[in-house]
VOGU-3710 file (C-alpha; in Angstrom, 3 decimals, decimal comma):
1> xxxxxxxxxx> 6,122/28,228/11,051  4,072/24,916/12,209  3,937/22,661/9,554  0,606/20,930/8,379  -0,560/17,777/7,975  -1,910/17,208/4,240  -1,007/13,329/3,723  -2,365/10,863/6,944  -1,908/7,215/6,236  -3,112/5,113/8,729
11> xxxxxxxxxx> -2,484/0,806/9,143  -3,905/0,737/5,282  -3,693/-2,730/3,949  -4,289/-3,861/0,126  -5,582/-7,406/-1,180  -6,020/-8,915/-4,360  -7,352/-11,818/-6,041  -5,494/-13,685/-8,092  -8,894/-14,716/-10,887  -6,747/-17,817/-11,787
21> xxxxxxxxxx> -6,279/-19,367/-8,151  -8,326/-17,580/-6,559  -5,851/-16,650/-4,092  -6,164/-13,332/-1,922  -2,173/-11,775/-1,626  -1,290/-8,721/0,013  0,359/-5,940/-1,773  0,270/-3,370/1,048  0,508/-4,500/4,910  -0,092/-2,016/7,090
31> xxxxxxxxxx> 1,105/1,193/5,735  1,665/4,724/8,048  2,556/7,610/6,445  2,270/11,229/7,160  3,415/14,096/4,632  3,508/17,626/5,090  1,746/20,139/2,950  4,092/22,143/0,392  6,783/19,194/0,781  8,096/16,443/-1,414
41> xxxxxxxxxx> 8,550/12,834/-0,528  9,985/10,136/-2,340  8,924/6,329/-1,572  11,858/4,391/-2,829  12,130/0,755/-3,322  12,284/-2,468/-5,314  9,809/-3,752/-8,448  7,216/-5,168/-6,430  7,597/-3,627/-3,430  3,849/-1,778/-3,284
51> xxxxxxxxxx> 5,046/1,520/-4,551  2,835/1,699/-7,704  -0,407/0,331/-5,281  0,147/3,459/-2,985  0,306/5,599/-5,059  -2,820/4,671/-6,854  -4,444/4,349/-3,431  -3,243/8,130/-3,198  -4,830/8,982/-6,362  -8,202/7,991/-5,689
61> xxxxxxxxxx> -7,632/5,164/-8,536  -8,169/2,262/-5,910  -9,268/2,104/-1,880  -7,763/0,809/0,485  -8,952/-2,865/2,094  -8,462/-1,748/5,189  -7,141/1,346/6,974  -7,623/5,364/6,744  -6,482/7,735/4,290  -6,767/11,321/4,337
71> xxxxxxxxxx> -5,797/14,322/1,762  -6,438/17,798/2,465  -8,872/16,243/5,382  -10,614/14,587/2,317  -11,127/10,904/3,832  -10,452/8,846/1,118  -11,394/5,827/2,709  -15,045/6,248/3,062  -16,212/9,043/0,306  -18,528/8,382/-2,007
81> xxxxxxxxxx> -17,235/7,362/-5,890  -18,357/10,763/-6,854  -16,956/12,406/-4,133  -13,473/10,430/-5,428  -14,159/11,344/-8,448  -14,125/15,062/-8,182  -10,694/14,345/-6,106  -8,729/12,675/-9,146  -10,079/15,598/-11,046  -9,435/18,357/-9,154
91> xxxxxxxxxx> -7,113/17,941/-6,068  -4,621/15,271/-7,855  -2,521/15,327/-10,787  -0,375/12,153/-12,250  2,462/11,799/-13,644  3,298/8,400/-15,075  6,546/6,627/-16,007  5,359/6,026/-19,982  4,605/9,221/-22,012  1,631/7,233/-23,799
101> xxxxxxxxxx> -0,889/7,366/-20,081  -0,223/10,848/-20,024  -0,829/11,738/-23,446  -2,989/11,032/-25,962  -1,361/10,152/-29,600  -3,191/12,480/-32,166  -2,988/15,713/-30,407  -0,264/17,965/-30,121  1,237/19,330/-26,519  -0,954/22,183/-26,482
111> xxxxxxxxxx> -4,121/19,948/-27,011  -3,014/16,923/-24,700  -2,946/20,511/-21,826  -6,087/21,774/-22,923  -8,131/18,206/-23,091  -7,250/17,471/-19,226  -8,502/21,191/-18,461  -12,460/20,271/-20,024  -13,222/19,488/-16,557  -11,844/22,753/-14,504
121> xxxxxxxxxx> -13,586/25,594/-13,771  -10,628/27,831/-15,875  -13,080/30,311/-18,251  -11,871/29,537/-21,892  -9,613/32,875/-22,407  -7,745/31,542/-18,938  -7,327/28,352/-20,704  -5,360/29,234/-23,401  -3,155/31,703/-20,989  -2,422/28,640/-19,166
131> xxxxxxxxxx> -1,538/26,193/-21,971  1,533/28,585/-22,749  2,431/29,105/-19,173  2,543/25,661/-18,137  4,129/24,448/-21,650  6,796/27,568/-21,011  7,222/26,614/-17,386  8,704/22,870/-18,743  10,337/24,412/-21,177  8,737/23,233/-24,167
141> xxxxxxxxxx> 6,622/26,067/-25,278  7,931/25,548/-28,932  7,035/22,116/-29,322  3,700/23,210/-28,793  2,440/21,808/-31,657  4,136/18,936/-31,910  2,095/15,136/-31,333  3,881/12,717/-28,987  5,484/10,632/-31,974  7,437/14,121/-32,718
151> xxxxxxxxxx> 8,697/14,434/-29,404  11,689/13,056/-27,512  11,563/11,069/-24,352  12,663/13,809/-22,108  10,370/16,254/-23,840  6,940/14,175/-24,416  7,580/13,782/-20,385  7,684/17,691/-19,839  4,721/17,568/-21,972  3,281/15,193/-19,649
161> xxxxxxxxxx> 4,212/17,024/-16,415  2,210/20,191/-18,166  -0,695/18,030/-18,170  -0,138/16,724/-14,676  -0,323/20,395/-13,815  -3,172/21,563/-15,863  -5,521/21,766/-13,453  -4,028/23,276/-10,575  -3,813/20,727/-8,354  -2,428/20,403/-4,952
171> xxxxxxxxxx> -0,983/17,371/-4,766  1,317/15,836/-7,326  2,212/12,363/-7,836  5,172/10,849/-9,951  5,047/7,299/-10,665  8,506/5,943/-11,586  8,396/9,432/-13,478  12,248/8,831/-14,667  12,109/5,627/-15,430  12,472/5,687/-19,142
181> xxxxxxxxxx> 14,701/8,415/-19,175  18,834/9,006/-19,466  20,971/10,442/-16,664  20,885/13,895/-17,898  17,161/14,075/-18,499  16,318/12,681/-15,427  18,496/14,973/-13,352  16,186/17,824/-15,866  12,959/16,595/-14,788  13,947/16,437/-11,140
191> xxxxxxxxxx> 15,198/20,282/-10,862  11,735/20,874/-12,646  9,643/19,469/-10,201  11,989/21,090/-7,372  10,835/24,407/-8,983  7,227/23,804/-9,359  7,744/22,581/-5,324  9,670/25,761/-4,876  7,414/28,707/-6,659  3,913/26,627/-6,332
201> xxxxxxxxxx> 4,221/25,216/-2,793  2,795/21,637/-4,243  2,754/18,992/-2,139  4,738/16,046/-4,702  5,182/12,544/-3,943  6,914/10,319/-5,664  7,455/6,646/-6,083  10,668/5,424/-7,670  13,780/2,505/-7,577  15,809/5,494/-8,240
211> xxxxxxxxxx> 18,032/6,492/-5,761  18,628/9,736/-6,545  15,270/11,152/-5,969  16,227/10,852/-2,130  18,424/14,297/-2,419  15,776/16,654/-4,231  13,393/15,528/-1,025  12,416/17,138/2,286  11,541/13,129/3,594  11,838/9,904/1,675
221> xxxxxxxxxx> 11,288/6,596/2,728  11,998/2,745/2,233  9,546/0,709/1,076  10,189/-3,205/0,343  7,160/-5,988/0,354  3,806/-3,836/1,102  5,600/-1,987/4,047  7,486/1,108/4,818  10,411/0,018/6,704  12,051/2,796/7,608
231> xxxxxxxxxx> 13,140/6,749/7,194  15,598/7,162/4,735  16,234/11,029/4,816  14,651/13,793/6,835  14,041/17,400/6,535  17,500/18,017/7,661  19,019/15,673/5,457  20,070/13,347/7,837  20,011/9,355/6,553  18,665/7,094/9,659
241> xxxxxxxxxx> 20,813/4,530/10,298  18,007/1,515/9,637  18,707/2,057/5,764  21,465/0,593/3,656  21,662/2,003/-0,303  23,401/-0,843/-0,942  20,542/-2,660/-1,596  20,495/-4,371/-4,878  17,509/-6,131/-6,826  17,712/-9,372/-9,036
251> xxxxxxxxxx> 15,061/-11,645/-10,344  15,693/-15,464/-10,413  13,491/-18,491/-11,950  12,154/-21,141/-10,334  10,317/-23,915/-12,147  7,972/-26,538/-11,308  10,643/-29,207/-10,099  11,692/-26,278/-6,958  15,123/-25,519/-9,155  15,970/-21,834/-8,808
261> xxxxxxxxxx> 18,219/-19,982/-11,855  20,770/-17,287/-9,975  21,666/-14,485/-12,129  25,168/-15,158/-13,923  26,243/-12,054/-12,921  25,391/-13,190/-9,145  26,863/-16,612/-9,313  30,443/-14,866/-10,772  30,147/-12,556/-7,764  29,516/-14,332/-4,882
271> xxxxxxxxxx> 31,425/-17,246/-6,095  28,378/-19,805/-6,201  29,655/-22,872/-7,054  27,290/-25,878/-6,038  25,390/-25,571/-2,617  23,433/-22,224/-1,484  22,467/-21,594/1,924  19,297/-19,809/2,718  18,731/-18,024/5,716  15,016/-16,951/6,625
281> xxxxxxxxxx> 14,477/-13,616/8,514  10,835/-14,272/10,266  10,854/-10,937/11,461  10,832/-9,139/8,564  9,909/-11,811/6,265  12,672/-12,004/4,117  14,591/-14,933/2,609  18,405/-14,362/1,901  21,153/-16,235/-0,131  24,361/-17,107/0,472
291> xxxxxxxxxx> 27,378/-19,442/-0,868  27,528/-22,704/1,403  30,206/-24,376/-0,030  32,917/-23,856/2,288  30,263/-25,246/5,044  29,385/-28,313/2,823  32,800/-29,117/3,035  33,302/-28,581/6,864  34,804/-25,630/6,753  33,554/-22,465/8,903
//
């Protein structure tokens, strides 16, 4: 069967100004992407990578600054904000990584379902057919009318994944969705969005650090500094070569006088003692660390 196109991402760039500075920085550069309809993708990569900016792009929360997008032909891009509109309404559902966006506070899981279904077309007997189905389909049917403060992590996100689904939409899209989660109940929500791929045929993607999204997907890709660097699993299941999973993220300080704080943990294991070498990759635009005291010292 010849698959379809239902995601085309075309050379989309994103800018923003920083209100203090006044300084323009880019937080996508020049992003292609193609996803098939009925298939789930995972874009996995570091805290600041551009993740959460594509995906809101996707969403119809933001445009683009530059570039095409198109959805179910829908061209993204260029509609008008009502035309958008009826797209985050209707053709998108969200799933975000803290229970409280998906959910509102004082009403229980069946009402959080019902309040995102007041703008579908679903006649009001329909409604309350679908509340139970979705809330059984999670498996959380009896903590129906519980509010989110009664509800566990893993739960209130089940909850939330009911009201991703509420209006029937056909494309799905997870936001660091395990994020707050344990092992176990991340490893739950991932088989249920499997099945809802499986007996729905919803297009999902998803934007994570978590590695282990990359086995529940038909295609998942790297993405590090506004750009989509490379394949990391296909259809088949076959990891390209151009991605290492070793990859590892830490944050250091740098103050005002150009000092930069390693990570304890770092310094311990890489044996930093007093003199760091940096090594710029102009290519891709990456600056890496290494110990340099051995070369300090004359030693090669």
């Amino acid at each position: 069967m010849e698959s379809t196109k239902f995601i085309e991402i075309n050379q989309i760039t994103k800018h923003f100004r920083d209100p203090a500075s006044n300084i323009f920085f880019q937080a996508l550069r020049g992003i292609d992407l193609t996803v098939e309809q009925g298939s789930i993708t995972a874009i996995i990569g570091p805290s600041g990578a551009g993740k959460s900016t594509l995906l809101n792009i996707l969403g119809g929360m933001m445009r683009p600054s530059t570039g095409t997008i198109h959805v179910d032909n829908l061209p993204l891009h260029s509609i008008d904000d009502t035309d958008l509109e009826n797209y985050r309404k209707l053709t998108s559902g969200f799933l975000w990584q803290l229970p409280e966006r998906n959910l509102l506070p004082n009403l229980t899981a069946a009402e959080n379902v019902q309040f995102a279904m007041e703008v579908s077309n679903f006649a009001r007997e329909e409604r309350e057919k679908r509340i139970v189905d979705l809330l059984s389909s999670v498996g959380v049917q009896h903590r129906s009318s519980h509010k989110l403060g009664q509800l566990s992590g893993g739960e209130a996100q089940r909850v939330s994944l009911a009201v991703a689904l509420a209006n029937s939409p056909k494309l799905l899209l997870a936001d660091e969705p395990t994020g707050e989660l344990d092992s176990e109940t991340t490893m739950e929500i991932i088989d249920y969005l499997k099945e809802i791929n499986r007996v729905q045929g919803l297009t999902i993607v998803v934007v994570t650090h978590d590695n282990r999204f990359e086995r529940m997907t038909n295609q998942s890709y790297n993405i590090v500094d506004g750009v989509i660097s490379g394949m990391r699993r296909s259809i088949s299941g076959k990891e390209a070569s151009d991605w290492k999973s070793t990859i590892r993220e830490e944050v250091g300080v740098l103050n005002k006088f150009g000092m930069i704080k390693v990570p304890e943990k770092l310094i311990r294991k890489y044996n930093f003692v007093n003199y760091i070498r940096f090594v710029e990759d102009e290519a891709s635009g990456r600056l890496y660390i290494e110990p340099a005291d051995q070369l300090k010292e004359g030693k090669q």
